[in-house]
Backbone bond lengths (Angstrom), bond angles and torsions (degrees), N, CA, C in turn:
res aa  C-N    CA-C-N  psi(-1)  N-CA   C-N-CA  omega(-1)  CA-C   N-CA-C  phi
1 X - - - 1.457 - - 1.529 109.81 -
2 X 1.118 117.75 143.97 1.555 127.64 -172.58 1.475 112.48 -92.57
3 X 1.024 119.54 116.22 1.229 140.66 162.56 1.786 118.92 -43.97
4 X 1.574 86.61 129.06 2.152 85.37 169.28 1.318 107.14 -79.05
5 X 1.250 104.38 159.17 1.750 133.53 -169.57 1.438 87.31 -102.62
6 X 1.280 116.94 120.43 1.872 105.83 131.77 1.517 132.73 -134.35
7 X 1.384 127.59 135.30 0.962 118.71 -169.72 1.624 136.63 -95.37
8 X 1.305 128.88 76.74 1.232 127.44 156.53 1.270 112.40 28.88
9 X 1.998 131.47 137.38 1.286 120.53 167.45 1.630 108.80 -55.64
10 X 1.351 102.28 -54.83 1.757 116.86 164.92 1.378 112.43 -10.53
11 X 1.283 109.80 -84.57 1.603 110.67 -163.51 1.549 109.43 -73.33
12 X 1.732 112.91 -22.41 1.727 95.06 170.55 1.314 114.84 -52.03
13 X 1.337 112.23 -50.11 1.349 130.51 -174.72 1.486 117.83 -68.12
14 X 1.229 134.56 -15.19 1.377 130.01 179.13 1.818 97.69 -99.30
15 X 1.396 102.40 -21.58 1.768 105.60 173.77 1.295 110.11 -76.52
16 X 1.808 122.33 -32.23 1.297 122.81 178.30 1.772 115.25 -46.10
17 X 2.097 102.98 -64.20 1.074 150.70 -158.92 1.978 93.14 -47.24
18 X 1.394 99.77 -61.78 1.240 111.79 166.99 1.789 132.55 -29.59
19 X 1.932 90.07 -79.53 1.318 109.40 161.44 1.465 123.92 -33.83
20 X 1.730 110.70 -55.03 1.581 101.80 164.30 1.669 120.88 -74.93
21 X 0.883 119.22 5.10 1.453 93.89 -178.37 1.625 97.84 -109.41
22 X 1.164 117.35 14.88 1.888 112.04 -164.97 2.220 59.11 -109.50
23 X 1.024 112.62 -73.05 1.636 97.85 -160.07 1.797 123.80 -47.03
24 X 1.600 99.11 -7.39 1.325 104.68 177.70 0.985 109.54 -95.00
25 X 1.653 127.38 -33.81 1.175 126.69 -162.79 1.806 111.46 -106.32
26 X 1.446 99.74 -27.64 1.531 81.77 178.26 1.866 84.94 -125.09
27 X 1.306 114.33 -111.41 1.389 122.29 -177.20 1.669 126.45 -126.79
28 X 1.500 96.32 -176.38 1.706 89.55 178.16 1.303 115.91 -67.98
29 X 1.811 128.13 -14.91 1.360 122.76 -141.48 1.753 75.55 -109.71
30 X 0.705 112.74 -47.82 1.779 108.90 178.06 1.803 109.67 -43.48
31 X 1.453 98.77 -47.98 1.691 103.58 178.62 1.303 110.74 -44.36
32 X 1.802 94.02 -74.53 1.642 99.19 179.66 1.730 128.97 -66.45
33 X 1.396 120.38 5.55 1.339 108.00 141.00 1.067 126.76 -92.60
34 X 1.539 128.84 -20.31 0.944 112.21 147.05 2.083 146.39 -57.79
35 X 0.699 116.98 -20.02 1.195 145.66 145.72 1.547 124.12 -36.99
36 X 1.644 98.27 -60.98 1.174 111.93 175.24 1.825 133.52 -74.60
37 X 2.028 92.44 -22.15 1.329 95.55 178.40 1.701 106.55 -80.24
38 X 1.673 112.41 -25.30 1.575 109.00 -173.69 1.455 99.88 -86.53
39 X 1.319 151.72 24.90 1.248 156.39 156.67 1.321 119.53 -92.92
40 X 1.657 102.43 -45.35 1.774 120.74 179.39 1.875 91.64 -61.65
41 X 1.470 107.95 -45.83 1.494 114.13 -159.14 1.564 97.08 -56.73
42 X 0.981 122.27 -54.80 1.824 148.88 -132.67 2.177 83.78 -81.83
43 X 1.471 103.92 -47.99 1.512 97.84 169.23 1.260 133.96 -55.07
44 X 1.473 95.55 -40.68 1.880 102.66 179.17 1.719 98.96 -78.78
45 X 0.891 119.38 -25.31 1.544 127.11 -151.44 2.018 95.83 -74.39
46 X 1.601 86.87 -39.43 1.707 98.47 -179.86 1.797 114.00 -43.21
47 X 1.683 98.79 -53.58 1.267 126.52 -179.13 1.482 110.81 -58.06
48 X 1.356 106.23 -77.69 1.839 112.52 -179.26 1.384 104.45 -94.64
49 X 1.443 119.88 98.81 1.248 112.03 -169.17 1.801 104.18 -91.10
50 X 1.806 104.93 -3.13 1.431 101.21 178.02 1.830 106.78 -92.78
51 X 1.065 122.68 23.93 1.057 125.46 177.08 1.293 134.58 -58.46
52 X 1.537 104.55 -40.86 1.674 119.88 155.10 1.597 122.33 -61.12
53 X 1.924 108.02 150.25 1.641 100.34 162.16 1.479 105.09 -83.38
54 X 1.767 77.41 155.59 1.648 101.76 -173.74 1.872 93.05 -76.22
55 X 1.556 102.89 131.55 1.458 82.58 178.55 1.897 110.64 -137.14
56 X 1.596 86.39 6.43 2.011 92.73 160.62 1.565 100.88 -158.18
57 X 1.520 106.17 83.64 1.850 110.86 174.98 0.996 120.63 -79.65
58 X 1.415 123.77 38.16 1.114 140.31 123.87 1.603 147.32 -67.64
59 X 1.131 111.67 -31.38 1.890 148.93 160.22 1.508 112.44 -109.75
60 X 1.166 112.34 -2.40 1.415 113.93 167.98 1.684 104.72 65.33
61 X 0.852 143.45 64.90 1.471 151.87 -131.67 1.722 102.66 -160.87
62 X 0.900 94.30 94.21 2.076 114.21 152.21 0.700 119.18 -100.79
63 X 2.088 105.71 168.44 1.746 112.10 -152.61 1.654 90.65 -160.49
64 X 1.026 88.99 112.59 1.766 107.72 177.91 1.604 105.48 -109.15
65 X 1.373 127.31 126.92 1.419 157.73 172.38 2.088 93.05 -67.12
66 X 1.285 119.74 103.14 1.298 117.13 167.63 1.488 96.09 -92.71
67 X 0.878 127.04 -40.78 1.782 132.04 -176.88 1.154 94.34 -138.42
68 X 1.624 112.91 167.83 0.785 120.04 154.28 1.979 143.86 -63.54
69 X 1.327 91.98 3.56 1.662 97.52 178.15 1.921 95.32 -112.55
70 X 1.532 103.48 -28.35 1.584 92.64 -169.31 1.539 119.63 -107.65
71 X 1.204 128.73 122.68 1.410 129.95 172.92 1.343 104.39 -98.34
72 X 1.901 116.59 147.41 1.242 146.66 -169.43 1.808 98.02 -104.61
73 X 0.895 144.84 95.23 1.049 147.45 139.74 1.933 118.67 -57.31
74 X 1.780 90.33 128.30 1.551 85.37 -170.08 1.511 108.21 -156.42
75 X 1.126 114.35 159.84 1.523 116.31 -172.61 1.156 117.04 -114.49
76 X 1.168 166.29 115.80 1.542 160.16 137.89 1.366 121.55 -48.32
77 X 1.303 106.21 99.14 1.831 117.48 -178.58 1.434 105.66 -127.17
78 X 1.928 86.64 112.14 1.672 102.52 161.31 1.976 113.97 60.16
79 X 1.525 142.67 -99.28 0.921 141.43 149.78 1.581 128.90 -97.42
80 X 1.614 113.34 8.59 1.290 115.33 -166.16 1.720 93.30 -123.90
81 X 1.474 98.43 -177.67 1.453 119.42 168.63 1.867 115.61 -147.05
82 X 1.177 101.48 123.04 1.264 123.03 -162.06 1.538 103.98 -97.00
83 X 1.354 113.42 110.07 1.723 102.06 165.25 1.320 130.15 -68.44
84 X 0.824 141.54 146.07 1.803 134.44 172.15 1.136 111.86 -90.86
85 X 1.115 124.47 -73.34 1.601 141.49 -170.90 2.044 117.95 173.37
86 X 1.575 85.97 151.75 1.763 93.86 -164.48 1.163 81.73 -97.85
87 X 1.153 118.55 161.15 2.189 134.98 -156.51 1.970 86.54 -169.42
């Protein structure tokens, strides 16, 4: 069974931060694949929510590689999944 997504003010906002600077710095078509690979991710992610490394098991906190410049930080609580923020 697939897991709910929710997203943190944090990670909307570090996904925003992103989004504009790929449209400032390179283009729209760069945005929207980008976009598209953390959406494709966010589907499988529903499914295998242990898919990420554990990277503070202490806060229970994983870290999934969407590209190579951006990591997904994320939490697994109870029946949901909580984003943190993309870094």
């Amino acid at each position: 069974m697939a897991l709910k997504i929710y997203w943190t003010k944090r990670a909307e906002k570090s996904f925003e931060n992103i989004i504009d600077f790929l449209l400032e710095e390179w283009n729209e078509k760069v945005a929207e694949n980008f976009t598209k690979k953390v959406f494709d991710f966010l589907n499988i992610l529903s499914e295998f929510p242990e898919i990420g490394t554990i990277e503070n098991s202490e806060k229970e906190i994983r870290g999934f590689n969407i590209i190579k410049q951006v990591i997904l930080f994320y939490r697994v609580k109870e029946n949901k999944i909580i984003l943190l923020k993309f870094f």
